[in-house]
PANU-941748 format. One record per residue: x, y, z of N, C-alpha, C in turn. Coordinates in pm, whole numbers, padded with zeros to 5 digits, always signed. Each point is the difference from the previous one (the first is absolute). Layout:
REM residues N
XYZXYZXYZ;...
REM end
This chain:
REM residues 279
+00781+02134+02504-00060+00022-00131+00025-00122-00090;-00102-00054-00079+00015-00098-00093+00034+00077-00154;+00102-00063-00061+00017+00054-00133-00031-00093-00089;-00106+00020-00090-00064-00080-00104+00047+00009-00117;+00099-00098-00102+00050+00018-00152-00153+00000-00067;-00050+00075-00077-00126-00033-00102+00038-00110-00114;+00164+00042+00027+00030-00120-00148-00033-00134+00022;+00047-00043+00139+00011-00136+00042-00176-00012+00054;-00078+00086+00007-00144-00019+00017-00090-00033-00113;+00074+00010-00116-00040-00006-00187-00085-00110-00014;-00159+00086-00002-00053-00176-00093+00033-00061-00103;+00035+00138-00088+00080-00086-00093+00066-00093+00001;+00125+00036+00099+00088-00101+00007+00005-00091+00070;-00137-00034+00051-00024-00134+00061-00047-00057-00082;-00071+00035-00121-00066-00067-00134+00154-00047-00056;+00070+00102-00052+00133-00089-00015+00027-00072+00018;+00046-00039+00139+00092-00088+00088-00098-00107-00020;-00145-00002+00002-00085-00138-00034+00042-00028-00121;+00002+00047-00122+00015-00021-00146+00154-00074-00020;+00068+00032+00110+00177-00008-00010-00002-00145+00076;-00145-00069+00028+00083-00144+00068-00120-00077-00116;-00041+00030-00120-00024-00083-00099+00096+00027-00099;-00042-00147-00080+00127-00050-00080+00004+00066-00179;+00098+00093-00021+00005+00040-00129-00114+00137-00055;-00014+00089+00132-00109+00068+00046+00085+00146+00007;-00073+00088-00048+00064+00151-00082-00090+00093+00114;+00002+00078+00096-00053+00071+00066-00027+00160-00064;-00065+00061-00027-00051+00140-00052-00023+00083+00097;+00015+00109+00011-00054+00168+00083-00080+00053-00111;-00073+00011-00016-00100+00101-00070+00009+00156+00100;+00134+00032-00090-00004+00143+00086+00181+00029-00074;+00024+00160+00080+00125+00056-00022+00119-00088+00033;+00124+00014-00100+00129-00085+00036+00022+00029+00112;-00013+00153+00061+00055-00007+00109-00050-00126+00135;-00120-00007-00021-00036-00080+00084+00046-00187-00028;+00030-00025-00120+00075-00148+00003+00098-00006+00058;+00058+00150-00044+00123-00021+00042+00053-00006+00162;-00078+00095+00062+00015-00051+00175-00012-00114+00059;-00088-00077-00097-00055-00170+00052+00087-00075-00039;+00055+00035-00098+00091-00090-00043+00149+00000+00024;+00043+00115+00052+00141+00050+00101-00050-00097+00112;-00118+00035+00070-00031-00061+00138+00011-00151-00007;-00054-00043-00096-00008-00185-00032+00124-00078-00002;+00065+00100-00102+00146-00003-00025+00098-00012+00120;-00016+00122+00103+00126-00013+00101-00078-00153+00075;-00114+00010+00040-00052-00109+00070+00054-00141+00010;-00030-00058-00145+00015-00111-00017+00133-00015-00110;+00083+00101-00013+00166-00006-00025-00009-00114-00160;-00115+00076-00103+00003-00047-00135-00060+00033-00079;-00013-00036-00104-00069+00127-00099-00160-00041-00017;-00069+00119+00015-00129-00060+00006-00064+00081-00113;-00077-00052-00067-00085+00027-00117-00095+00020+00003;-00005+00144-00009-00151+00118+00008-00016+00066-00149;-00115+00037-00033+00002+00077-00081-00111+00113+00018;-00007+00107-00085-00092+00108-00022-00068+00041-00124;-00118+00058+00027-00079+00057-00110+00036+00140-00030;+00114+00062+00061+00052+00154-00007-00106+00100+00025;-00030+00033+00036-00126+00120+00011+00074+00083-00013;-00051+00116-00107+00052+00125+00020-00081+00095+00043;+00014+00102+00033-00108+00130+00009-00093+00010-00095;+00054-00013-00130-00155-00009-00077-00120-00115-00002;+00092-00129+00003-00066-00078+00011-00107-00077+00155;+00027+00079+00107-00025+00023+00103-00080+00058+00020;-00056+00104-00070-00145+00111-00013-00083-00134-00107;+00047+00051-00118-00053-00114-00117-00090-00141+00005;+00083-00037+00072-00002-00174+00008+00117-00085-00024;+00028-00127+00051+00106-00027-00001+00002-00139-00055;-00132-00045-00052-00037-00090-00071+00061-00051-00115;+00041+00091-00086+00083-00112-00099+00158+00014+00048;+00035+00062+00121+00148-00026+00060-00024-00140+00049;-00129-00087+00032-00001-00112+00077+00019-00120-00179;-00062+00046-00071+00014-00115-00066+00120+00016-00072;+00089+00129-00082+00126-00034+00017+00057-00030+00069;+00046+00024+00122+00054-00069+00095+00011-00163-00023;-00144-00033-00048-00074-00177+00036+00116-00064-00145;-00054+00100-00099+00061-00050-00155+00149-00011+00032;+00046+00102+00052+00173-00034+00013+00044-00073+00046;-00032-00059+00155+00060-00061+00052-00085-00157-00083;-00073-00035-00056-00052-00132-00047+00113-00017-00119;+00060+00106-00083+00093+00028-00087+00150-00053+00010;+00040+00038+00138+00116+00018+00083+00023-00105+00062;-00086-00071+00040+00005-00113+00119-00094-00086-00032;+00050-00084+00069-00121-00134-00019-00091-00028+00144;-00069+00102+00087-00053-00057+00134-00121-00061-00002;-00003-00098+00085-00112-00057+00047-00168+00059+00057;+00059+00098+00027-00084+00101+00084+00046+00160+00037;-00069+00047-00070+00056+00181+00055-00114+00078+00119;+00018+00002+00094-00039+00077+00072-00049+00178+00052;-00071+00035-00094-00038+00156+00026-00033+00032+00148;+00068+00102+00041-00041+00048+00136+00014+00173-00028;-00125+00043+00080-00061+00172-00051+00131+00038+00142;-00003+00156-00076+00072+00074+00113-00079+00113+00082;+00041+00122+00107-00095+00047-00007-00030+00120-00064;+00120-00007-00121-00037+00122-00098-00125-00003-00074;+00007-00178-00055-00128+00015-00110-00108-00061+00041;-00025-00034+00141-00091+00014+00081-00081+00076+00029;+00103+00162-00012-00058+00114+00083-00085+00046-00157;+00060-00058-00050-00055+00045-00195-00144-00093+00020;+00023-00110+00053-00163-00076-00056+00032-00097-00089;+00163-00066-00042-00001-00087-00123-00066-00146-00026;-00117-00046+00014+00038-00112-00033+00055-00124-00051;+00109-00017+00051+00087-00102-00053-00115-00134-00012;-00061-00062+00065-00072-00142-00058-00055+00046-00124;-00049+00095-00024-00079+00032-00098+00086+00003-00172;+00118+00065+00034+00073+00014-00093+00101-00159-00055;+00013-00045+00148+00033-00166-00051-00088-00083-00093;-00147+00038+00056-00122-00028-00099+00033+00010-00179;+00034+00137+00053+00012+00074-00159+00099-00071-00091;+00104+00023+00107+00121-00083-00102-00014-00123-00048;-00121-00109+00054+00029-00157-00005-00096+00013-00138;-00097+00120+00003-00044+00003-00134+00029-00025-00114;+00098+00150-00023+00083+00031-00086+00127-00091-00047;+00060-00094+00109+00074-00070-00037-00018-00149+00084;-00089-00081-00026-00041-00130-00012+00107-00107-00008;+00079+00053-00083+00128-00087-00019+00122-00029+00142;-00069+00085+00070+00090-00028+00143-00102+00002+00112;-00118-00094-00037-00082-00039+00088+00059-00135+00108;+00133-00072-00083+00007-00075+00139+00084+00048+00103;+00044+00140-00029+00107+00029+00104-00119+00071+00151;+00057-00056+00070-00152+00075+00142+00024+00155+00033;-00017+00058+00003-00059+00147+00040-00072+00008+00140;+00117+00027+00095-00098+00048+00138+00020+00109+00047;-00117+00097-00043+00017+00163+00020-00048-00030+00118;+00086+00156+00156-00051-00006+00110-00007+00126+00063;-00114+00051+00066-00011+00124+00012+00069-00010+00172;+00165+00103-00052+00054+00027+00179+00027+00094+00008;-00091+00145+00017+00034+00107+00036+00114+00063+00099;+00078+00057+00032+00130-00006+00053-00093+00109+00153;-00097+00079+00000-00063+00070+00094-00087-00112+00049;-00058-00125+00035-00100-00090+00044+00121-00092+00000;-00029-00087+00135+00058-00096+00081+00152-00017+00016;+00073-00111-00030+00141+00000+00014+00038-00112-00067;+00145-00030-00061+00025-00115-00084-00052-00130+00066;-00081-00023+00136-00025-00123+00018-00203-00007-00079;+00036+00121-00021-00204+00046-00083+00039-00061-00147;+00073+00041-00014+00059-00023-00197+00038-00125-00011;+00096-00063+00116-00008-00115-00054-00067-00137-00045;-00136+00037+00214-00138-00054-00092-00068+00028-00107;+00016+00117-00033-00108+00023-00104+00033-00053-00124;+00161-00005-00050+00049-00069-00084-00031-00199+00005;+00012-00019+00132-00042-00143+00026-00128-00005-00062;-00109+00077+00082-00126-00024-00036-00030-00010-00161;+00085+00129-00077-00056-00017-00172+00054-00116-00058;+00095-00011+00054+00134-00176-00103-00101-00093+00057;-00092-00045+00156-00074-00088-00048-00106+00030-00093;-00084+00070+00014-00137+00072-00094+00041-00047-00114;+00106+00034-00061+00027-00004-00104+00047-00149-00070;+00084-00038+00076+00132-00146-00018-00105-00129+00036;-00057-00003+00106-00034-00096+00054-00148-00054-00038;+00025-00108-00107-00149-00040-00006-00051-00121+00094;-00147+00013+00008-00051-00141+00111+00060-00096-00035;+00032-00110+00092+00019-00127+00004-00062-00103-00027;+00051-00095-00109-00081-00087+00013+00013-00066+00012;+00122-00061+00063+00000-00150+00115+00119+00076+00096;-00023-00023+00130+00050-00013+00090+00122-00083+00023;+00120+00021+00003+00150-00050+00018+00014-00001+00102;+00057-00160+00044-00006+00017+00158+00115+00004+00043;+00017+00106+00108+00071+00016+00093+00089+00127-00087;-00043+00081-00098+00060+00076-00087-00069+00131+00092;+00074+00099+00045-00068+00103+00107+00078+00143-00052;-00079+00107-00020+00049+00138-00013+00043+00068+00142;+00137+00094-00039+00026+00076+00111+00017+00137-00077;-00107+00063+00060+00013+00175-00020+00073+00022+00083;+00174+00047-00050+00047+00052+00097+00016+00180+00069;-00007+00051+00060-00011+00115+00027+00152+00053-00040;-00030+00157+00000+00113+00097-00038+00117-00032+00086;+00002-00015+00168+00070+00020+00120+00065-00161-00058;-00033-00106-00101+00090-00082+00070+00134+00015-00091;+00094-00032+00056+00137-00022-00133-00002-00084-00077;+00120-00050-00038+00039-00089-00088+00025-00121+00095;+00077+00019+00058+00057-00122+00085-00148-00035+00056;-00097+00053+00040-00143-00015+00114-00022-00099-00112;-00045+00041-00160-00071-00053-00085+00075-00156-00013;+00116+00009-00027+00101-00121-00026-00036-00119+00102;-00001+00068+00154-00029-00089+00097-00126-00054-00022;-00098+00040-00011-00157-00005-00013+00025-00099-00120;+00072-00002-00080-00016-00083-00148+00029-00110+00100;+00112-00001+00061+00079-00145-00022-00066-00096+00155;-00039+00076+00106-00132-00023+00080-00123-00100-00092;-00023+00089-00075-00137-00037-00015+00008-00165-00072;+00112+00035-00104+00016-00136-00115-00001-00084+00106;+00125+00014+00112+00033-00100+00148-00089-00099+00021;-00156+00095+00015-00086-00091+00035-00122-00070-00085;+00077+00023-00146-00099-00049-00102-00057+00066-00065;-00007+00159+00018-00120+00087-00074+00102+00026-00131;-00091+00059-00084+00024+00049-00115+00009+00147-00017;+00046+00081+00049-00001+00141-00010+00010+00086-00136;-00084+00106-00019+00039+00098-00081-00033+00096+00038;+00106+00092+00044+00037+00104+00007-00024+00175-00050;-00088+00085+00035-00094+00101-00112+00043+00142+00182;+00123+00039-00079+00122+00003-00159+00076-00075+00120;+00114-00022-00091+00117-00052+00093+00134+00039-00095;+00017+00116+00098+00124+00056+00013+00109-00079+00008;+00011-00106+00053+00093-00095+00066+00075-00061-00179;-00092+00035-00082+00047-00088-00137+00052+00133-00094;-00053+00093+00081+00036+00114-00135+00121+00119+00040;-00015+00021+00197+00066+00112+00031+00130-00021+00088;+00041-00115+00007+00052-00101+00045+00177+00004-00051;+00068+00094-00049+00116+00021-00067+00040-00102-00082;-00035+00020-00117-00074-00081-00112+00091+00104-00149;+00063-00039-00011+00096+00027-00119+00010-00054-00102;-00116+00066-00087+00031-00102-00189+00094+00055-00018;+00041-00145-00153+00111+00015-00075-00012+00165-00102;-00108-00048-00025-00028+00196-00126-00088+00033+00059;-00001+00179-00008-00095+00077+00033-00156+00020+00004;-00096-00054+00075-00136-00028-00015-00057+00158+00034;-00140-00036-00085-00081+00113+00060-00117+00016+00046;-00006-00104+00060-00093-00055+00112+00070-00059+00076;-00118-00056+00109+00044-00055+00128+00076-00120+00004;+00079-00075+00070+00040-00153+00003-00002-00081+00059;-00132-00104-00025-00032-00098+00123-00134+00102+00071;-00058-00077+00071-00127-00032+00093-00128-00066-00048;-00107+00080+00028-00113-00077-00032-00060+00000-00156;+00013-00136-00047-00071+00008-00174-00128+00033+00002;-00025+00033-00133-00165+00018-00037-00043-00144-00003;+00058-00117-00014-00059-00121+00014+00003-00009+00139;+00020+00041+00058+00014-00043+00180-00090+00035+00032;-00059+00161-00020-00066+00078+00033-00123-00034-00062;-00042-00073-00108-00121-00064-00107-00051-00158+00121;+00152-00054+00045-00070-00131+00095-00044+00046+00142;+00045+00138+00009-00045+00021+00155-00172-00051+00024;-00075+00051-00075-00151-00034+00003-00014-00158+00029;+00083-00112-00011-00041-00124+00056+00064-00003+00092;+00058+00058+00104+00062-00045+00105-00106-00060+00131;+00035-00032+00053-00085-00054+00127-00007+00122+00123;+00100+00041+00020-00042+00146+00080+00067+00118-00005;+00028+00130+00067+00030+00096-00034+00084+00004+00148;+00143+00033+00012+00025+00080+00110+00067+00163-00011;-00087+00104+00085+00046+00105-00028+00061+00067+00099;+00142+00035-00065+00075+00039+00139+00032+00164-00033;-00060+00043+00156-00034+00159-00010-00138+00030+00001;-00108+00082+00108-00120+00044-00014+00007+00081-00136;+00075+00095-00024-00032+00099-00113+00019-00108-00098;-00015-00103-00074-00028-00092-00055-00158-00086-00064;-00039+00055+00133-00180-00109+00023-00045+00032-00119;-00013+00137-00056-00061+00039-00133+00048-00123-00118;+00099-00013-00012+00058-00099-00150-00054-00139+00066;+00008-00033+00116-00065-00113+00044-00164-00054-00049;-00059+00119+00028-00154+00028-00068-00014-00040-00101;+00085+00081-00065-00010+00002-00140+00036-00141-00076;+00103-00074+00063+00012-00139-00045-00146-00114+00000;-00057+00039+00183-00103-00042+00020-00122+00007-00095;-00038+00120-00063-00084+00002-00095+00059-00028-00118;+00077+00001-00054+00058-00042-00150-00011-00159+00015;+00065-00047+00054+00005-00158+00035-00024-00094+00109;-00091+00067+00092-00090-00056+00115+00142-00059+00100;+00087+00013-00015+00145-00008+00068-00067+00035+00155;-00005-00076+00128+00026+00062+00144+00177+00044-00003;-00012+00105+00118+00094+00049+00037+00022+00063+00140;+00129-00023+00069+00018+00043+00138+00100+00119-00008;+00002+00094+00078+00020+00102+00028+00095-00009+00132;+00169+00020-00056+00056+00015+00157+00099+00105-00021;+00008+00114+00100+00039+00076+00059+00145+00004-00056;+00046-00114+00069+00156+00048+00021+00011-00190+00025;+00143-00008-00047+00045-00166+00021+00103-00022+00123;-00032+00070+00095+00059+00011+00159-00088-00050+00087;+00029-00113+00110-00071-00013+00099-00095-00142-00051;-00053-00065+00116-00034-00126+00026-00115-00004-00073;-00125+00139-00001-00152-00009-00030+00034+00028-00167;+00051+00097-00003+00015+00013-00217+00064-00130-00028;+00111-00026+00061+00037-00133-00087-00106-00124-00004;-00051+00003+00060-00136-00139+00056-00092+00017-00113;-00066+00151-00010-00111+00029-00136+00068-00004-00103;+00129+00026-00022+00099-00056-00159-00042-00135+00024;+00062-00055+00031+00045-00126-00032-00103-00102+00005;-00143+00059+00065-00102-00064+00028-00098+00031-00188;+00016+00099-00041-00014+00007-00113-00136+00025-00034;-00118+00045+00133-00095+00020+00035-00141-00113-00081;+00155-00139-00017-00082-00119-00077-00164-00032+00017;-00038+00045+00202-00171-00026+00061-00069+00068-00086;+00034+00156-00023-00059+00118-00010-00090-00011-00159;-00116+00038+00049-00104-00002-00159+00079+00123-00094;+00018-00024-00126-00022+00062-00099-00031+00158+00066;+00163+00069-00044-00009+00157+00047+00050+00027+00122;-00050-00079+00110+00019+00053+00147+00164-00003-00002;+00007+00093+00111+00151+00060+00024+00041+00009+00123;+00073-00034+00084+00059+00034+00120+00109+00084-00025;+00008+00108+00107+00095+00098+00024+00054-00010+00121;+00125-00081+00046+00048+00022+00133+00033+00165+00014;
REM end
């Protein structure tokens, strides 16, 4: 018999764990404490440090109702409280099962308060009943580019994006950094854990993340020269780079074995605009 945790299957908390390897970046549940709070015990024993989640509280009333202005208090407090770069909304599958739209209500809020138009807002719909934290964490990839990443307009050479997938660690990411510089490239990293989850101890208490990928990092990705994406459940944010900033991109599996390492490192430089190899 296979025994399946639902916790550790959380789209949510694969939207998290993406939000937790950018830099100065506040992660949200649009849903009940109880549910931060399991993700954030789980994050917690994991990676042995304090990790910074927050919630929109849903209560029972507000759960029938709507849970819409729990999202923009939520937004007002923590902009109050903290200074982040980026806050991350991710749906649960309470107010899912409700119908909430969270993009819609991010809409609402940027209305009403204009004055915190430069802070980024990436609402992401990860129902906790549809796919598994490796679904959430693309889907979180996919909106931070939509959103973060504008076209390019000159090309930096030898400056190359790595989408890294959920499965790799810290140490995988670290190696991959110090690889890549090795041979001249310019890497940035979308997220990289390696800067944020990395046992990383400020002097005073933060309430956001510390270290990984900036919103300026994430603003130059659009001139890079190519895309490497490591992990199939990935190809989607790959796309999506492709049409935002005409970026090619290669697609590998896994970084084991003679044929994936050959299409890394080969950087699918022949390949027209888009095309992809999959060992």
């Amino acid at each position: 018999f296979v025994s399946v945790n639902p916790l550790k299957m959380s789209a949510p908390l694969g939207g998290a764990l993406f939000f937790l390897g950018l830099d100065r970046s506040l992660p949200v549940f649009h849903g009940s404490q109880g549910c931060t709070s399991f993700a954030l015990v789980l994050l917690g024993r994991h990676f042995k440090e304090s990790i910074p989640l927050q919630t929109t509280a849903m209560s029972e009333v507000t759960t029938i109702l709507g849970g819409g202005d729990n999202i923009q208090a939520a937004i007002m407090k923590i902009l109050e409280k903290g200074n982040p770069s980026v806050i991350g909304i991710c749906s649960t599958g309470l107010t899912e099962t409700k119908g909430e739209d969270i993009v819609g209500e991010v809409a609402l809020f940027r209305k009403k308060h204009p004055e915190h138009n430069d802070v980024p807002l990436v609402a992401v719909s990860t129902p906790d009943f549809r796919g598994s934290h490796e679904d959430g964490f693309r889907d979180a990839m996919v909106r931070t580019i939509e959103e973060l990443v504008p076209p390019g307009e000159k090309t930096v050479k030898n400056q190359v994006n790595v989408l890294a997938g959920s499965h790799l660690t810290v140490a995988d990411i670290d190696y991959l950094r110090e690889t890549l510089t090795g041979f001249g490239f310019s890497p940035i990293f979308l997220p990289d854990l390696s800067r944020s989850l990395d046992g990383i101890i400020p002097d005073t208490f933060e309430p956001v993340s510390m270290g990984g990928t900036t919103v300026e990092e994430i603003r130059r990705m659009g001139s890079s020269e190519h895309t490497l994406v490591i992990g199939e459940s990935l190809r989607a944010a790959g796309e999506a780079l492709l049409k935002k900033s005409g970026i090619p991109y290669v697609v590998v599996n896994r970084l084991m074995g003679i044929t994936p390492l050959t299409v890394f490192w080969s950087r699918s430089k022949t390949s027209p605009v888009g095309t992809t190899r999959n060992p």
